[in-house]
BAPASE-692085 format. One line per 4 residues: number of its first residue (from 1); their letters; for each residue y, x negated, z negated of C-alpha. Coordinates in steps of 0.001 Angstrom, whole numbers, plus 500000, padded with zeros to 6 digits. Layout:
% residues N
NUM = a = Y:X:Z; ...
This chain:
% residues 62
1 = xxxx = 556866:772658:224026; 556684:775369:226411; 557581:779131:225713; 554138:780658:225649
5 = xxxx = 553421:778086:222347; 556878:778399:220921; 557612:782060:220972; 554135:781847:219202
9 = xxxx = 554941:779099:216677; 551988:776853:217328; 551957:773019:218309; 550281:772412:221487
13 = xxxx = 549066:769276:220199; 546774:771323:217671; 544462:772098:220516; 544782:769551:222548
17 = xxxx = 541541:767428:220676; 539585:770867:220211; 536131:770793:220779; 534394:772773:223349
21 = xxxx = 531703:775170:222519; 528219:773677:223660; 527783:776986:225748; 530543:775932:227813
25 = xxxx = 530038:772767:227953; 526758:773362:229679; 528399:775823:232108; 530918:773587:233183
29 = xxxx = 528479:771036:233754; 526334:773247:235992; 528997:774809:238304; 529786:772452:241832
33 = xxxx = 532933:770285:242001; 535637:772082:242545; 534482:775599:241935; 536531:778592:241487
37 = xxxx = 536576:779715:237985; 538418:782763:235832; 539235:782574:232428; 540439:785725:231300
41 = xxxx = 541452:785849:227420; 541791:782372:227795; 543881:782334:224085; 545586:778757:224341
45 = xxxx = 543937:777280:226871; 541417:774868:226026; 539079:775973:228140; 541254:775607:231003
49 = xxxx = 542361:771933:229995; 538578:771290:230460; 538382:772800:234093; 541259:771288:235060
53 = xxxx = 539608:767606:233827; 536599:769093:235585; 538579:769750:238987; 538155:773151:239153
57 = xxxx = 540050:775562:240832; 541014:777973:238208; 542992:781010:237012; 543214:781860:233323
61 = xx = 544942:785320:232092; 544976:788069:229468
């Protein structure tokens, strides 16, 4: 468990099966391979577990 999730007290592995909204889903789908994408107040990362699957370039922060 990294630092981030264990100065918080959460289990990675809670969010690691967490369904995307359909909103992003449909983004994702739309932008080119290998786009570069910001996720800022990206909370625990989902979002950015599905950009990296996606092969995005990306940045998340906040």
């Amino acid at each position: 468990m990294n630092d981030y999730f264990q100065a918080r007290g959460v289990n990675p592995q809670m969010y690691k099966n967490t369904k995307l909204p359909a909103y992003f889903k449909e983004v994702i789908e739309s932008l080119p391979s290998q786009s570069k994408v910001l996720d800022f107040g990206c909370g625990f990362g989902q979002n950015l577990l599905a950009l990296k699957e996606k092969n995005f370039d990306f940045s998340g922060g906040g």
